[in-house]
Structure formats: structure tokens, C-alpha cells
C-alpha positions, 0 to 999 in steps of 0.5 A: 500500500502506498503511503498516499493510501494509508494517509487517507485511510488514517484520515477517514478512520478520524472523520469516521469517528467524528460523523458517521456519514462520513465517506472516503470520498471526502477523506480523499478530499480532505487529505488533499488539502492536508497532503502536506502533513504527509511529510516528505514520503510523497515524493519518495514514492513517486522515485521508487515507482520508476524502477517498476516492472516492464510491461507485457508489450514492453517485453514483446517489443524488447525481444522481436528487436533483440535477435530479429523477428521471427515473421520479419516485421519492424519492431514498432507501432502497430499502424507501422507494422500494418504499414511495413505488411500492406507494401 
């Protein structure tokens, strides 16, 4: 869980205990005006979130272009490749 979702859950736990009525729609507002008692732990998320896992299609695309392709086709966007097999 991020640190962004554990603020507003804190958030709507306190409000909660305030006003029964109270939804997590507001706590995400509500922690969006306070966002800065979160403390410097935003933007280290945003840094670790960089370094994430490549996506299927990232890794289909890094395979057809590193030992060529099996059906000859340029690696690229489909309207490409549509473009290149058209010809």
C-alpha cells in the first residue's frame, strides 16, 4: 500500500469517528488539502515507482528487436507494422 493510501485511510478512520456519514470520498478530499502533513514520503514514492516492472508489450517489443523477428516485421507501432505488411 502506498503511503498516499494509508494517509487517507488514517484520515477517514478520524472523520469516521467524528460523523458517521462520513465517506472516503471526502477523506480523499480532505487529505488533499492536508497532503502536506504527509511529510516528505510523497515524493519518495513517486522515485521508487520508476524502477517498476516492464510491461507485457514492453517485453514483446524488447525481444522481436533483440535477435530479429521471427515473421520479419519492424519492431514498432502497430499502424507501422500494418504499414511495413500492406507494401
Amino acid at each position: 500500500m502506498t503511503a498516499w493510501n494509508d494517509f487517507v485511510k488514517k484520515i477517514y478512520h478520524e472523520g469516521h469517528k467524528k460523523d458517521k456519514n462520513y465517506s472516503f470520498k471526502q477523506a480523499l478530499q480532505d487529505g488533499s488539502k492536508r497532503k502536506g502533513e504527509m511529510g516528505s514520503s510523497a515524493s519518495s514514492s513517486k522515485m521508487s515507482k520508476s524502477k517498476g516492472k516492464k510491461s507485457k508489450k514492453m517485453k514483446k517489443m524488447s525481444k522481436m528487436t533483440k535477435g530479429g523477428n521471427k515473421c520479419g516485421m519492424k519492431a514498432g507501432t502497430r499502424r507501422r507494422r500494418r504499414k511495413t505488411l500492406n507494401i
